[in-house]
N, C-alpha and C positions, 0 to 999 in steps of 0.2 A: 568602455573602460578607458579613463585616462590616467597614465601610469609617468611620472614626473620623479628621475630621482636625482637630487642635489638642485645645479640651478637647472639643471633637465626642465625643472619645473616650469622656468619664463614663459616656453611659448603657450604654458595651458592657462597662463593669463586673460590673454586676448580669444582662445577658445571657449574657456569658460563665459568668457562677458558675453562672449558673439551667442554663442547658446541662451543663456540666460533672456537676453534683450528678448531672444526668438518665443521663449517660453510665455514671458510677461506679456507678448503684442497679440493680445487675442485676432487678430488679421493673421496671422502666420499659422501656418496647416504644418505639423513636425510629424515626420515617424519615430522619433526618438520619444523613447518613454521615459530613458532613465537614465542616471549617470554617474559613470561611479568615480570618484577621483581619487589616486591614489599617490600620496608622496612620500619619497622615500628620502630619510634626511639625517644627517650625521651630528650636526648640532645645531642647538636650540636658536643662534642667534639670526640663522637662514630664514627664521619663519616669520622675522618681524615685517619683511616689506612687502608678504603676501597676507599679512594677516588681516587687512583691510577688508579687501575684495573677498576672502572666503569669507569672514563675520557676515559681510554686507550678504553673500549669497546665502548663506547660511538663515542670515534674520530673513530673508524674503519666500525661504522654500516654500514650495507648494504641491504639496503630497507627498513629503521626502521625495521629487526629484532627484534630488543631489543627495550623495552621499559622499561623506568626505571621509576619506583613511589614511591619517600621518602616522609616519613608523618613526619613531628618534633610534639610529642603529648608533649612534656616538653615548661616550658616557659623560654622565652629569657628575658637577663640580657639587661637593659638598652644601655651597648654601642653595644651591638649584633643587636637591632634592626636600631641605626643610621649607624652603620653598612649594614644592608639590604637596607636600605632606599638611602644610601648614594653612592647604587652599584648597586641597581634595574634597570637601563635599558642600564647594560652592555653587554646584550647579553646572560651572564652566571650568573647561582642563586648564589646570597651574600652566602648560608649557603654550599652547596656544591662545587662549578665552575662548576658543569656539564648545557650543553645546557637546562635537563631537569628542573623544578621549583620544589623547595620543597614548599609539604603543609604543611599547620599547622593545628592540630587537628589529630582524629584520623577518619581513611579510613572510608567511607560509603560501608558497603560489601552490603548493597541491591541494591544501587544505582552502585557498579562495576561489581558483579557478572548477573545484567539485562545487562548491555550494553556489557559484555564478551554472553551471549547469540544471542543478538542483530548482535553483529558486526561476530558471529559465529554460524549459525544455522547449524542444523543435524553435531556437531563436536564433539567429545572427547575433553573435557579440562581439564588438565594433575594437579591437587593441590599439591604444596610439600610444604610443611611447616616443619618452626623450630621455635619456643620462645615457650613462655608461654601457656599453656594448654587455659586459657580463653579466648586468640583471635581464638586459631584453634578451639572453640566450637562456637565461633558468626559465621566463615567463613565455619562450616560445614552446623549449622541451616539455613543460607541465603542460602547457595547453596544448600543445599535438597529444600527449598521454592521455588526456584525460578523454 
C-alpha cells in the first residue's frame, strides 16, 4: 500500500515508475503482486501534475496490478460540481479522467485496512506513507486494530 496525502504524494512518483518499469520487463522476477495506491487530497487543482503518469499507468495495467484510490477531502466550487454532474457517465471521473472514480470525503482506514485483510489472508502488507503525521497515526492505530 502506498498511501500519499497532499504533495506527500511526490515521492510515490518515482515509486510508482520504478515498480511499474519492474512489472513491464519480463527479465525482472518481483514478489510484489499488487499495489494499492492511495491519495489523499484537499483540492482538485493538486491532481493536474500527476495525472499524466497515473493515466499512463493506469492505460498500461496488467491484471489490475495497480489500483488507484483518490479521496478529494476539500469542497468543490459550484461550476466543479456541474462539471462532475455534467461528465459522470463518461466512462472516466469528471475530477481526474482516470477509469478509477474519485471519492469525496476522507478514506475509512477501518473499513480499507479489514477488506486489505479480507481480500489477503496469511500476507505481509507492505505501508509507505508520506503527508501529514495525523493521517499516518489514524492508518497505524486501524492497522494494529485490525
Amino acid at each position: 500500500m502506498c498511501i500519499g496525502a497532499g504533495i506527500g504524494v511526490t515521492p510515490f512518483s518515482s515509486v510508482l515508475k520504478s515498480i511499474w518499469y519492474r512489472v513491464i520487463n519480463p527479465n525482472t522476477v518481483m514478489k510484489l503482486r499488487k499495489v494499492y495506491f492511495y491519495w489523499i487530497c484537499r483540492d482538485t487543482e493538486a491532481f493536474e501534475w500527476f495525472q499524466d503518469l497515473l493515466e499512463a499507468l493506469e492505460a498500461e495495467d496488467i491484471d489490475n496490478f495497480l489500483e488507484i484510490h483518490i479521496y478529494l477531502t476539500g469542497g468543490l466550487k459550484e461550476n466543479q460540481i456541474r462539471n462532475i454532474v455534467a461528465n459522470d457517465a463518461s466512462g472516466q471521473d469528471a475530477v481526474t479522467g482516470l477509469r478509477s472514480p474519485t471519492k469525496y470525503g476522507r478514506p475509512n482506514w477501518d473499513a480499507i485496512f479489514e477488506k486489505m485483510t479480507q481480500d489477503h489472508p496469511s500476507t505481509d502488507i507492505g505501508i509507505f506513507f508520506c503527508g501529514p503525521k495525523v493521517i499516518l497515526f489514524l492508518c497505524v492505530y486501524v492497522y494494529v486494530c485490525v
